[in-house]
N, C-alpha and C positions, 0 to 999 in steps of 0.2 A: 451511408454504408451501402452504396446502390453499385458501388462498381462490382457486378458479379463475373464480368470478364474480365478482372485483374484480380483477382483472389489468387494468395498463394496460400500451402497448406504445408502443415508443420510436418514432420516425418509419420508412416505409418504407424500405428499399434503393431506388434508383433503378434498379437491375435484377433489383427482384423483382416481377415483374408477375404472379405465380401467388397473392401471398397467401389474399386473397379466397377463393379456390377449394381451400384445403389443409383439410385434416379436420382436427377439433379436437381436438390432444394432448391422452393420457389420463395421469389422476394419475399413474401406474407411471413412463411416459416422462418426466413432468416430475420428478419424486423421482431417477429412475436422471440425465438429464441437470444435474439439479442439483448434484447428487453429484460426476460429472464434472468441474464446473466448479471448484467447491469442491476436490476433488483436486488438479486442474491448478495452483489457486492457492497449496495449500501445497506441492507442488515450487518452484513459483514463489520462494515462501520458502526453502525448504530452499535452493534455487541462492546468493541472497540473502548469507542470511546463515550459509552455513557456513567465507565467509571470515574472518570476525574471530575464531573463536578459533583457528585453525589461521595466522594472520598473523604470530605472533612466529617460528613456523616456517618461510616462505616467507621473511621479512626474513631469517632466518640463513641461509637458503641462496641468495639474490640478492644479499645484501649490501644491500637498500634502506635508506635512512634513517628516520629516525619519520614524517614528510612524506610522505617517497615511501610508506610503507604506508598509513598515514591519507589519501590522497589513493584508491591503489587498492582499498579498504576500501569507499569512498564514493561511486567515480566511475563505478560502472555508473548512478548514479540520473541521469547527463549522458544515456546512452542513453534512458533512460524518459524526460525532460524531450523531447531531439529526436524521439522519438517521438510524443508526447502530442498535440500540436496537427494534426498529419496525419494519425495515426489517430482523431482526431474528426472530422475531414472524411471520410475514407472509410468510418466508421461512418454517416456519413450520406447515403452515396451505394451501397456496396456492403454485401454478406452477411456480418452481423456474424457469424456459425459461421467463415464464409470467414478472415475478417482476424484471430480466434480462433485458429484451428490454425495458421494461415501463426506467428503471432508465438511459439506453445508451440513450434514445430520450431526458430525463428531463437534462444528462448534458451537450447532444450537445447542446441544444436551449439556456443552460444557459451562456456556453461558446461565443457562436453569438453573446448575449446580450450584453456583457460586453461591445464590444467597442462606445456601442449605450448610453454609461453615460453619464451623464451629470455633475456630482460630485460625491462626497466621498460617501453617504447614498446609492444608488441607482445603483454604483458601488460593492459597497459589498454585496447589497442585489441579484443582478448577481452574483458574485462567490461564495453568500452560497448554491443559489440556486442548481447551479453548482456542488458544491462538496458534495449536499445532496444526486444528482444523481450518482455522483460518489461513496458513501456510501454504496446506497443500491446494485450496482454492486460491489462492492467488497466483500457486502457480499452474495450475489446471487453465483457469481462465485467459490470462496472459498467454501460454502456449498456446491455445486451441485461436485466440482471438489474433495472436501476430501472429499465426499461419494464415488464418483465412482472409486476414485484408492485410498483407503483406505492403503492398501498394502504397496503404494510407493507415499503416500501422501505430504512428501518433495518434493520428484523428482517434482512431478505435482506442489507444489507449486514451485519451484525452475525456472521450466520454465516458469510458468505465470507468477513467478519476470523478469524471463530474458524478456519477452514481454513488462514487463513494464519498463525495465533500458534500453532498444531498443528508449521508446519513451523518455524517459529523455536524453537519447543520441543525438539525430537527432531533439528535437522541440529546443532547443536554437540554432543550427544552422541553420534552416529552417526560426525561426523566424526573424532572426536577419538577415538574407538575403535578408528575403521577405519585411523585414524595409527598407533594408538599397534602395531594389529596387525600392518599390511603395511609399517612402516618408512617409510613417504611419506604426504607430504599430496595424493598425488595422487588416491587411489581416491576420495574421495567427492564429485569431481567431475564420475568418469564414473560414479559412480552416479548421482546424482541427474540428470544430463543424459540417461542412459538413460530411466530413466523418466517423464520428458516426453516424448522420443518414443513410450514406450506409452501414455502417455497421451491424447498426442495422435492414436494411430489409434486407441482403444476410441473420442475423440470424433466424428471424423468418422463413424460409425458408431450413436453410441449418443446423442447430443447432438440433437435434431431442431429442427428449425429453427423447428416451432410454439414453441418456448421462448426460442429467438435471435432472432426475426425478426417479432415481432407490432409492430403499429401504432396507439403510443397515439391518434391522431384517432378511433377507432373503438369505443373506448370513454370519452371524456368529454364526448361530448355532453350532459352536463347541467353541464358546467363550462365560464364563461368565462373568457378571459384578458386580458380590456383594460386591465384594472387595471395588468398586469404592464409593465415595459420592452419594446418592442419585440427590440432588440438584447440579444443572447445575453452582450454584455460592457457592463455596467450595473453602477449601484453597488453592488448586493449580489455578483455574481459577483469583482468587481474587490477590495472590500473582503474577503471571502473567497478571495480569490487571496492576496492581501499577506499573509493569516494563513496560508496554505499554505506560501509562501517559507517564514517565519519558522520553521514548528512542522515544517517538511522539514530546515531546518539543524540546528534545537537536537535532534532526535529520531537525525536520523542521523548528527549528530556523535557524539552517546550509543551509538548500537547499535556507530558504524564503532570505536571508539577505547576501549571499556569493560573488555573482556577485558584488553587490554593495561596498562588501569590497572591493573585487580587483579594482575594478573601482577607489571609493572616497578617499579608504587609500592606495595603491599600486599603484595607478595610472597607472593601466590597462585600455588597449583598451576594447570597446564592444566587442568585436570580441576575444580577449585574455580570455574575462569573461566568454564567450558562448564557449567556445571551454573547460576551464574548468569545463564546468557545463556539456558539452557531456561527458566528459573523465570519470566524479562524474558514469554519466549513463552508460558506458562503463563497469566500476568496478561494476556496482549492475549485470551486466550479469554472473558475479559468483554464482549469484543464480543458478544457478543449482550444479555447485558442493556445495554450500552453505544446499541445499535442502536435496542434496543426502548424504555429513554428516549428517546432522540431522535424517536421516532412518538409519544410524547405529550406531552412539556414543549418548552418553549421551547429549540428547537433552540441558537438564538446563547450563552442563558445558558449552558446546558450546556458549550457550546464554552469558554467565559471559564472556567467555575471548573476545568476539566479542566485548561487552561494554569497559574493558578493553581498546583491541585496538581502538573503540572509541576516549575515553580518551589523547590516547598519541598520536593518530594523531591530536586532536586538538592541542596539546601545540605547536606541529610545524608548524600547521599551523601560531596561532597566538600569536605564544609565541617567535618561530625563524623567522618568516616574511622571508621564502626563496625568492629566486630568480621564477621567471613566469616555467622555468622548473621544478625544486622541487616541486610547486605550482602542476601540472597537476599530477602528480607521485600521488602527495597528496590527492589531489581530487581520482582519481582512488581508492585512499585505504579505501576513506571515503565511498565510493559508496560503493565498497566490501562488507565491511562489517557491514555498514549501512543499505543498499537494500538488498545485494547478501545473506547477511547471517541471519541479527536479523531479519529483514520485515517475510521472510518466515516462520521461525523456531519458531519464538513468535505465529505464525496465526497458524501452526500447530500444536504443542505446548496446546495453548488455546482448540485446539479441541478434541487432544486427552485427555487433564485432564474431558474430560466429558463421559458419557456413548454416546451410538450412535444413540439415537432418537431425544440427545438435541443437535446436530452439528450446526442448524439454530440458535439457543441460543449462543451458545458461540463463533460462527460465526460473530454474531450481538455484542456482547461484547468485541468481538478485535477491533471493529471497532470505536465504539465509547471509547472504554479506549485510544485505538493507536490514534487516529485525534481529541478528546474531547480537553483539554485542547494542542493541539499541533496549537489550528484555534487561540491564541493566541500567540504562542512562536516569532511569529516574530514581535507583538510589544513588547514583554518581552525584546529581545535580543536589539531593537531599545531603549528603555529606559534604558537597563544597557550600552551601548555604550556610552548613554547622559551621564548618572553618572560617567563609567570606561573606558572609551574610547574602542579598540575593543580588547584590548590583556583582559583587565580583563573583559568583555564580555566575549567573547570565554573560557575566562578558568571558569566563573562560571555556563553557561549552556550546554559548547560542552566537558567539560575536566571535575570538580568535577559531576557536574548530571546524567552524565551516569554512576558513581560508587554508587552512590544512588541506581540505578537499577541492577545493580549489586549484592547488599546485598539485595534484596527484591528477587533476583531469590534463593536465600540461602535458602525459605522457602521453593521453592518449589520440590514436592519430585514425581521421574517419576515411580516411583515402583507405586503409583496409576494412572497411565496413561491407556487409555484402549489398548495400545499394549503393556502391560507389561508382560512376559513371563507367569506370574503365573493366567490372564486370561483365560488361553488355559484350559479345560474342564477337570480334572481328577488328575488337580496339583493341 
C-alpha cells in the first residue's frame, strides 16, 4: 500500500471544506491507520461470526428451535442491509473517519448486549442492532479505502478481507475456549465488544483523515467518464447487486448453519466444528491474492468461476458427507473462494461499475444487496433442512443458487468500468 502517488479519493464530505489545505499524510500514518482499520474489521468479524459455533449452546439454554437459531445466526446481516443505503448517502455528504467510529462503537455495544437476552425478540433486536453497526463500517471503510488506493483497489480490498478471515479464524476458537473455560457462552461477547471500543478510541486518534477523506476528482484528471452511465444504479451496479443477493444467501446460509451441521448430522465435536469454522476463516485470507487477481484479469470472469467453485464444493460437502479431515480441506475452499475471492471483487466490482464521486453510493449498495436478504438465509436454509434434510438443503441454496448468480454476472460488462482502458483521456 506504498503507491502514494496513485491514490485516488472518493468524493468530498460536504462539510469538509479544509481538505485542500491539510498536509500530506506520511507513509508511517497511512501504514499505522491502515492497520487500524484492518483491525477494526476483523473485530468486526470476530463479533460476526463467533455466534455459530457457540449456537447449539444458546439453543439449549433458550430453548429456540433449529429456525429460530438459523434465523438469529443470520439476522444481524438485516442490520447491515438497513444500514447500507444511508450510510452511502452520508458517506457522501459527511466525514467518512466520522460515520467509521460512530458505527465501531454502535456494534461493540450491540455485540455486549446480546448475552444480556432474555428471549428470542430482544435477542435479535441485539444482533440487528449489531450488524447495522457493522453495515455502516463496512461501508465507511470500503468507501474511504477504494478512494484512496483507487489504483490497487483489490489489493486493499483483498487485505481488509484477509483482516477479516483473521477474525473468522480465531473467534470460534477463542470462543469456544473461553465457553468451555468460564462455563457460559457469554464472555466472548464482551470480549470482543470490548475491544471495538479500544479500538475504536486508538482510531479516533491514530486514523487521520488524509487517508479517510481524500477526493478522487483531484487526482483523475487524465481520466474521462462519459462512457460510463450517468446514474450510480445502471446495468452493471444492478446486475452485480442480483449476484450480491444471491452469493449473501447461499454464503451466509453456509457460515449461519455449518457448525450445526457438523455437530447434529456428523456428529462432530464442538471443538471439531470450531476448528472448522477457523480453517473456513483461514481460506478467506486468500483474499489478497483473491484482490490482486481482480486488479488484473477480467473481474466478471473471476466472479463466475469463483460461484462455480462455490457450487461444487457444496456437493461435497453435502452431497459426499467426507470424513472430519476432507471436511476442513473443504471448509478452507469454501472460505477461499467465498471470502478470499467473491466478498472482495463483487465490493470492488460494484464500485468501479460507477463514476468516482458515486463510490459512497455504490458502496452503500453492496452492502445492503450482499447482507439484505442474506439476514434471512439461515432460516431459509433451517426450513429447507425441515423439508429436505441437509444434503438437499445444501444442494438447493449452497450448490444450484450460486449458478443463478452466476448467469446474472453474464450481464455484466467491465468495458464500462471506470478503470476501463478507454477512460484514459485521448482514446
Amino acid at each position: 500500500m506504498t503507491h502514494a502517488a496513485q491514490v485516488d479519493t472518493g468524493t468530498v464530505p460536504a462539510n469538509d471544506t479544509q481538505e485542500s489545505s491539510r498536509a500530506p499524510i506520511s507513509p508511517l500514518m497511512i501504514g499505522v491507520g491502515f492497520l487500524l482499520v484492518v483491525l477494526s474489521y476483523m473485530v468486526n468479524a470476530m463479533d460476526r461470526q463467533v455466534f455459530p459455533p457457540l449456537l447449539p449452546n444458546i439453543r439449549a439454554e433458550y430453548g429456540f428451535s433449529l429456525e429460530q437459531g438459523g434465523l438469529l445466526a443470520t439476522n444481524f446481516t438485516l442490520g447491515m442491509a438497513l444500514a447500507g443505503l444511508p450510510a452511502g448517502y452520508l458517506l457522501d455528504r459527511f466525514r467518512r473517519k466520522t460515520v467509521l467510529l460512530v458505527s465501531i462503537v454502535i456494534y461493540s455495544l450491540g455485540t455486549m448486549a446480546t448475552p444480556l437476552a432474555t428471549g428470542l425478540a430482544d435477542m435479535t433486536l441485539y444482533r440487528v442492532v449489531s450488524g447495522f453497526g457493522e453495515g455502516m463500517q463496512s461501508a465507511a471503510i470500503f468507501a474511504a479505502i477504494g478512494a484512496f488506493f483507487t489504483h490497487r483497489r483489490g489489493l486493499a480490498f483483498g487485505v481488509i478481507g484477509m483482516g477479516y478471515s483473521i477474525g473468522v479464524f480465531i473467534a470460534p476458537l477463542i470462543g469456544v475456549r473461553l465457553m468451555s473455560a468460564h462455563g457460559t457462552w457469554h464472555s466472548p461477547f464482551y470480549l470482543f465488544g470490548t475491544a471495538g471500543l479500544l479500538i475504536a478510541t486508538a482510531s479516533l486518534f491514530l486514523v487521520k483523515a488524509g487517508l479517510t477523506e481524500r477526493s478522487a476528482e483531484k487526482t483523475v484528471s487524465t481520466r474521462t467518464y462519459e462512457y460510463m452511465p450517468a446514474s450510480a444504479y445502471n446495468r452493471n451496479t444492478l446486475a452485480l447487486a442480483v449476484h450480491s443477493v444471491v452469493s449473501g444467501v447461499a454464503i451466509y446460509g453456509f457460515l449461519g448453519l455449518y457448525p450445526t451441521y457438523l455437530i447434529t448430522s456428523l456428529h462432530y465435536t464442538a471443538e471439531q466444528a470450531a476448528l472448522a469454522m477457523s480453517l473456513l476463516g483461514f481460506g478467506g485470507m486468500l483474499g489478497v491474492l483473491g484482490g490482486w487477481l481482480g486488479d488484473r484479469v477480467n473481474q466478471r470472469n473471476l466472479l463466475i468461476l469463483s460461484m462455480v467453485a462455490i457450487s461444487a464444493i457444496s456437493v461435497c460437502i453435502y452431497e459426499a458427507r467426507p470424513g472430519i479431515g476432507v471436511q476442513y480441506a473443504l471448509a478452507f475452499l469454501m472460505g477461499a473462494f467465498g471470502l478470499g475471492f467473491i466478498y472482495p471483487n463483487t465490493n470492488s466490482a460494484m464500485q468501479r461499475a460507477v463514476r468516482p464521486e458515486q463510490i459512497g453510493r455504490a458502496s452503500g449498495l453492496f452492502v445492503t444487496s450482499y447482507y439484505g436478504t442474506a439476514a434471512f438465509s439461515g432460516l431459509l436454509f433451517a426450513a429447507l433442512v425441515d423439508s429436505f434434510g441437509w444434503s438437499g438443503a445444501g444442494l438447493l441454496q449452497v450448490t444450484v443458487l450460486p449458478l443463478a448468480g452466476a448467469l446474472a454476472l453474464a450481464f455484466v460488462r467491465p468495458a464500462q468500468f471506470n478503470n476501463a482502458a478507454r477512460g484514459r483521456a485521448g482514446q
